[in-house]
C-alpha positions in Angstrom: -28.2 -48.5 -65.0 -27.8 -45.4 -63.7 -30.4 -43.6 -61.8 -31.6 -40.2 -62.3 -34.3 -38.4 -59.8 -37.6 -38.3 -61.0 -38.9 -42.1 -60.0 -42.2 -41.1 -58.4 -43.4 -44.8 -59.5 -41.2 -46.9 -57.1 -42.2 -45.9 -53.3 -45.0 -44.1 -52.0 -43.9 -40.3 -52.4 -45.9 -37.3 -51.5 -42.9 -34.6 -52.6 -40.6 -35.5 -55.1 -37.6 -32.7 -54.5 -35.7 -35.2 -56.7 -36.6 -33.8 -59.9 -35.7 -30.1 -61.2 -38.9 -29.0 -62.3 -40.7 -25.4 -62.3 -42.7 -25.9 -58.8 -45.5 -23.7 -60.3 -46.4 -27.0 -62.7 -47.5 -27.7 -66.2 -49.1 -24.0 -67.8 -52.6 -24.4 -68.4 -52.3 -23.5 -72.1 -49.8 -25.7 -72.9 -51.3 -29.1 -70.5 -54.7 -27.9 -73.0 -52.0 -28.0 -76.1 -51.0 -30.8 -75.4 -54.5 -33.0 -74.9 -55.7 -31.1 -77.8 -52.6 -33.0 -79.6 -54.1 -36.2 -78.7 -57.0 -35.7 -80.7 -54.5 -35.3 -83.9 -52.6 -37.7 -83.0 -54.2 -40.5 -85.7 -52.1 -38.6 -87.9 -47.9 -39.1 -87.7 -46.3 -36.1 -86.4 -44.8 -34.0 -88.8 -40.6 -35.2 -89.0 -39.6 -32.0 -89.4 -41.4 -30.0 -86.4 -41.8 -27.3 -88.8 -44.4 -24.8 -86.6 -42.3 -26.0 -83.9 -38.8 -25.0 -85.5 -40.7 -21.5 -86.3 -41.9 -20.8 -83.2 -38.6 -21.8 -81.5 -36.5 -19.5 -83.9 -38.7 -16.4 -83.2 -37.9 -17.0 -79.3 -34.1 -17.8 -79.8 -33.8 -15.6 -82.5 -31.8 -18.3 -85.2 -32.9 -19.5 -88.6 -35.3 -22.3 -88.2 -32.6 -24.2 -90.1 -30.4 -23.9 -87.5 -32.9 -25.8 -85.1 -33.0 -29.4 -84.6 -35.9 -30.7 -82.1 -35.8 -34.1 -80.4 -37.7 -36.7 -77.7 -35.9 -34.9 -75.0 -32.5 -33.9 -74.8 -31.5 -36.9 -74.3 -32.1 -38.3 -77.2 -30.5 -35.3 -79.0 -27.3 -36.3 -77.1 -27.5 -40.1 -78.1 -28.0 -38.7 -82.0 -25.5 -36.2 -81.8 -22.5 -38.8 -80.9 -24.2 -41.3 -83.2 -24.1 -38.8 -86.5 -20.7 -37.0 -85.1 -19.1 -40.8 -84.5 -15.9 -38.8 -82.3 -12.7 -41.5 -81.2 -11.5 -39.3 -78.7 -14.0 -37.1 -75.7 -13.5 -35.4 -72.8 -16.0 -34.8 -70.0 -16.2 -32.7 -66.8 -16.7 -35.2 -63.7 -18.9 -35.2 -61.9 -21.3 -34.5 -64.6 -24.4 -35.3 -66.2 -24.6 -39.4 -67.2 -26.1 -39.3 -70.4 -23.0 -37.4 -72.2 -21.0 -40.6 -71.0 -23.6 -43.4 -71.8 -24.1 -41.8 -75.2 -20.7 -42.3 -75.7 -20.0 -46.0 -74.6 -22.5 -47.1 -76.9 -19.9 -46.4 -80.4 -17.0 -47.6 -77.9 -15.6 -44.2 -77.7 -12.7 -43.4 -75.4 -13.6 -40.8 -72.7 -11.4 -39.0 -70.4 -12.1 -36.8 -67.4 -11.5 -33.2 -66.0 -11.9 -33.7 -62.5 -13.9 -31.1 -60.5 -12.3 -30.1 -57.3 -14.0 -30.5 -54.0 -11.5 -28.2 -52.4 -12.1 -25.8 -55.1 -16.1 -25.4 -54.5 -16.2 -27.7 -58.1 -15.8 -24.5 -60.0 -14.7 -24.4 -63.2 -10.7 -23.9 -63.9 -9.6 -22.3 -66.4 -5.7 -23.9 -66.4 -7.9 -27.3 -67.0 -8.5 -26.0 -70.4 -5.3 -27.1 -71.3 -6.5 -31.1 -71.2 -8.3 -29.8 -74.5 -5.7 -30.7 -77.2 -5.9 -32.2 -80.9 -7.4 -35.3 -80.8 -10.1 -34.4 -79.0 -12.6 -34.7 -81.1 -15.5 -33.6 -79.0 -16.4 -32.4 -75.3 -19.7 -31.9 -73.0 -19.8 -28.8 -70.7 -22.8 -28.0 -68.9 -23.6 -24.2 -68.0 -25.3 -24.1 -65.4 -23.6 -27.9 -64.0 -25.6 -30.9 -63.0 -25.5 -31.8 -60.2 -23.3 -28.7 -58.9 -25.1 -25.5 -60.2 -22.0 -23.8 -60.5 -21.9 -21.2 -63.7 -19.4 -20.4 -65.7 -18.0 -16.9 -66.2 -18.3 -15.5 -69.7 -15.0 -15.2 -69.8 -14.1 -19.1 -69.0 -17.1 -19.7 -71.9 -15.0 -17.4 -74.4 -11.7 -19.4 -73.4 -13.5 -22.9 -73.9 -14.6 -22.2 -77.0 -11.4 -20.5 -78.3 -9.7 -23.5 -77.3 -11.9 -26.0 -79.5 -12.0 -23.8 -82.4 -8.1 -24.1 -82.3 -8.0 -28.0 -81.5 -10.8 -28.5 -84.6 -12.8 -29.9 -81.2 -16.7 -30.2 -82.0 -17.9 -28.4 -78.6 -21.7 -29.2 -76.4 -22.4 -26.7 -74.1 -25.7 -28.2 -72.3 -27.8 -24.9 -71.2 -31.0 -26.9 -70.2 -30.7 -25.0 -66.8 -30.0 -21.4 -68.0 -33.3 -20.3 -67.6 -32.9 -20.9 -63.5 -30.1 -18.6 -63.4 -30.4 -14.5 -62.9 -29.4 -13.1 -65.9 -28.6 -16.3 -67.6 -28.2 -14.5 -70.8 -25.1 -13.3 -70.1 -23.9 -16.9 -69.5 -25.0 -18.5 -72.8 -22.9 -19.2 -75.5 -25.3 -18.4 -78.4 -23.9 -15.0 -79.6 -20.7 -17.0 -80.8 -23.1 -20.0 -82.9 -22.4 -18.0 -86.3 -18.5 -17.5 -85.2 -18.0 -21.7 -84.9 -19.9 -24.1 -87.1 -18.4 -26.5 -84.5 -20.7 -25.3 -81.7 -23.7 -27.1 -79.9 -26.4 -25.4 -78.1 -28.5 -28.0 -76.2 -32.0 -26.8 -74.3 -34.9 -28.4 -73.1 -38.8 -27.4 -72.6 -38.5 -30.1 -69.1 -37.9 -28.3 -66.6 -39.2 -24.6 -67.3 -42.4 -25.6 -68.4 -42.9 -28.8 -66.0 -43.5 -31.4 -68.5 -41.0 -33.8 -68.2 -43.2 -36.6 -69.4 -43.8 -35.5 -72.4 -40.0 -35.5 -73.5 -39.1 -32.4 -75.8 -36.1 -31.1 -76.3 -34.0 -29.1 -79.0 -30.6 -27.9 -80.6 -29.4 -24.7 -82.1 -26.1 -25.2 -84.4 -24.7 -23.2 -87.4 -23.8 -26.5 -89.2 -26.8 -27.0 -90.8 -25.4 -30.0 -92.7 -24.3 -31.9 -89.4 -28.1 -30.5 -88.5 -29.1 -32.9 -91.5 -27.2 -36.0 -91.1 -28.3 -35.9 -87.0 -31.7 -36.0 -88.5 -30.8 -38.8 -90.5 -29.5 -41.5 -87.6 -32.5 -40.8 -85.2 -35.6 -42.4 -85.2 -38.3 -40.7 -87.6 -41.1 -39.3 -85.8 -39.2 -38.7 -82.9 -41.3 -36.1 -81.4 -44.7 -36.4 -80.7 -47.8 -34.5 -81.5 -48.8 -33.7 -78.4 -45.1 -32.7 -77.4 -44.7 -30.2 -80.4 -48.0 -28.9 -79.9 -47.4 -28.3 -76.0 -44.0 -26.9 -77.2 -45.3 -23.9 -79.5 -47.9 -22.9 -76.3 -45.0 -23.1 -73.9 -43.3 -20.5 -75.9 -46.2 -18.0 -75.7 -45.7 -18.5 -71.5 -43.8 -15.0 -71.2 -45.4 -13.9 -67.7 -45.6 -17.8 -66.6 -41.9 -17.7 -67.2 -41.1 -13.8 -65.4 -43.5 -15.0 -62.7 -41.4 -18.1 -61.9 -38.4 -16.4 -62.2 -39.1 -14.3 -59.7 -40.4 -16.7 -57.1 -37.7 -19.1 -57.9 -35.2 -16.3 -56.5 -36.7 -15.9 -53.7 -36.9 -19.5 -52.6 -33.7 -20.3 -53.7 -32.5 -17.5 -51.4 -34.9 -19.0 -48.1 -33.6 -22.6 -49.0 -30.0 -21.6 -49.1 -29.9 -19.2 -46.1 -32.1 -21.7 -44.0 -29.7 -24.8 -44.8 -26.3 -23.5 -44.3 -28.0 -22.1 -40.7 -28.4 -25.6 -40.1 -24.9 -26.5 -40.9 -25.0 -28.1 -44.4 -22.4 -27.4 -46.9 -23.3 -25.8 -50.2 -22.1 -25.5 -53.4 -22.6 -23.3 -56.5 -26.3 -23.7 -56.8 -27.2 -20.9 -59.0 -30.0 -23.1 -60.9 -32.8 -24.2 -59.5 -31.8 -27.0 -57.4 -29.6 -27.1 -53.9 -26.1 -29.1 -54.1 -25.3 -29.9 -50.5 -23.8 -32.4 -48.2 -25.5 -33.8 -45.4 -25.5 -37.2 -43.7 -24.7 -40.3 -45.6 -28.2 -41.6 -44.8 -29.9 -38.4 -45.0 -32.1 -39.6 -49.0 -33.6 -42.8 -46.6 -34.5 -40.9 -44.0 -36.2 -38.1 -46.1 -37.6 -41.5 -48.3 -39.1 -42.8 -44.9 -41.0 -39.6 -44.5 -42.5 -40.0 -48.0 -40.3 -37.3 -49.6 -37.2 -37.4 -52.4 -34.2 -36.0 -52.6 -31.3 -36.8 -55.2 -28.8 -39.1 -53.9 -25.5 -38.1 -55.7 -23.4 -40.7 -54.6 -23.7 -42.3 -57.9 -22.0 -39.8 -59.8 -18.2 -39.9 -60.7 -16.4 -38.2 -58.4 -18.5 -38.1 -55.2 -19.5 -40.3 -52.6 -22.1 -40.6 -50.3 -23.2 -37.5 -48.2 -23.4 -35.6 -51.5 -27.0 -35.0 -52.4 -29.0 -32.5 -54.8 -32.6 -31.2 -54.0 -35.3 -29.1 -56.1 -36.3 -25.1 -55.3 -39.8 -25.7 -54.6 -42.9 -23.9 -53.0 -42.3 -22.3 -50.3 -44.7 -24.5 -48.7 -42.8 -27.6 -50.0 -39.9 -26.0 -48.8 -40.3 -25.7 -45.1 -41.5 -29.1 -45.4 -38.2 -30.3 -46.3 -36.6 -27.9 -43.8 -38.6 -29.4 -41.3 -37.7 -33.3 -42.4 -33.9 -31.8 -42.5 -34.1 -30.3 -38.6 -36.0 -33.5 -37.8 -33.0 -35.7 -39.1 -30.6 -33.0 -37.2 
């Protein structure tokens, strides 16, 4: 299995850097929301996520139609291969597992566009050119897990004008879009009504802090492939109190401008502070740090009770390689400390 950051229940942790997730925690409206959804739960929750799909198309500005809402994105992912059934995929390495595990489970064939240490893992455009018929689907991810690397606009215009002329169904993951400055002018959405073969996948996880209660959701033109993803996953797929914390999250407009600004900030102190110290960064415009350090650096933070992502367990890299969350600036020079105390 592989294993993802997050796992608070296994060792005693008192900072879990592990995990992507807004460092100002769970808003207050939607943790309220959300316990308040408890209290309806003895009802099923509606299939459809009807106020949810509303309140999601006001903020995104698409037909509720065009929305389809699920237990995480993850489980959009697995329902997405399951209803789209491709023979042929193609995948950026290293990249996020669950594009590839979805996948293996209808035997699909997979092959890879290697992301180049020696190239700072950016994205290369001449690699577009692994994109041919056949291909019946890929996974990009803007901003990248685990790199945080971003994609020009103008490498986004070239993907997608390559799939639309290989008939290749195309999955850009923007879960992390929100970390970015400007991220709007990395998103893909202003071409969904131009290609019916386009994928939007975002999350409420990280930007709102509630992980554990697993929401997710899709914007696509197709409505029909919309309707036959809807039919292969599980009914009731979303809970109550997870599309009831979802429409309050969406109200957060200041929570969300206040973190925003903060998270630059700390981003900037963790980045400036850790390359002093000699560690080697890359890309890193989310919310998260992609570094190398030493091979046993993730034990020795672990010892002293906090987590970090080992990346070793990704395609493509190797141990030394490890991811850690933008947190508090408190939390922060805790881990700067642990780091210096390693050093």
């Amino acid at each position: 299995m592989h294993i993802h950051g997050g796992d608070v229940y296994g060792s005693r942790v008192e900072l879990d850097f592990s995990a992507n997730l807004n460092f100002l925690g769970m808003p207050e409206s939607v943790r309220a929301a959300a316990k308040a959804g408890v209290d309806l739960a003895e009802h099923y929750p509606d299939p459809f996520c009807r106020k949810l799909r509303e309140a999601i198309s006001a903020a995104e500005d698409v037909r509720p139609e065009e929305i389809i809402c699920g237990n995480g994105a993850a489980d959009l992912i697995f329902g997405l291969v399951l209803a789209k059934k491709p023979r042929r995929a193609l995948l950026w390495s290293p990249g996020f597992y669950e594009y590839e595990q979805a996948l293996r489970t209808i035997d699909c064939p997979i092959e890879f566009i290697k992301l180049r240490q020696e190239m700072e893992f950016q994205f290369e455009e001449e690699t577009l050119s692994q994109i041919v018929p056949g291909i019946d689907i890929v996974f990009f991810c803007n901003p990248h897990n685990p790199t945080g690397q971003v994609a020009s606009f103008s490498f986004l215009q070239k993907l997608l004008r390559r799939c639309e002329e290989t008939g290749t169904f195309c999955v850009v993951d923007e879960c992390f879009l929100d970390f970015v400055d400007k991220g709007e002018r990395h998103s893909v959405k202003s071409r969904m009504d131009q290609n019916p073969r386009l994928f939007i996948l975002k999350a409420f996880t990280k930007l709102y802090a509630m992980a554990g209660l697993r929401l997710g959701y899709g914007l696509c033109f197709d409505t029909e492939f919309l309707a036959r993803m809807q039919e292969v996953m599980q009914p009731w797929n979303v809970s109550v109190p997870a599309q009831e914390a979802g429409i309050a999250a969406l109200k957060e407009k200041e929570y969300v401008r206040r973190f925003q600004e903060l998270l630059q900030e700390e981003r900037r102190f963790l980045t400036q502070e850790m390359a002093a110290m000699g560690y080697r960064l890359y890309g890193s415009k989310a919310n998260f740090i992609f570094f190398q350090g030493p091979t046993d650096l993730a034990e020795f933070c672990k010892e002293q009770g906090i987590l970090i992502r080992d990346c070793s367990n990704y395609r493509g890299l190797c141990q030394g390689y490890y991811r850690i969350a933008v947190r508090s600036h408190e939390e922060n020079i805790r881990i700067l400390q642990v780091f210096r105390k390693r050093a």
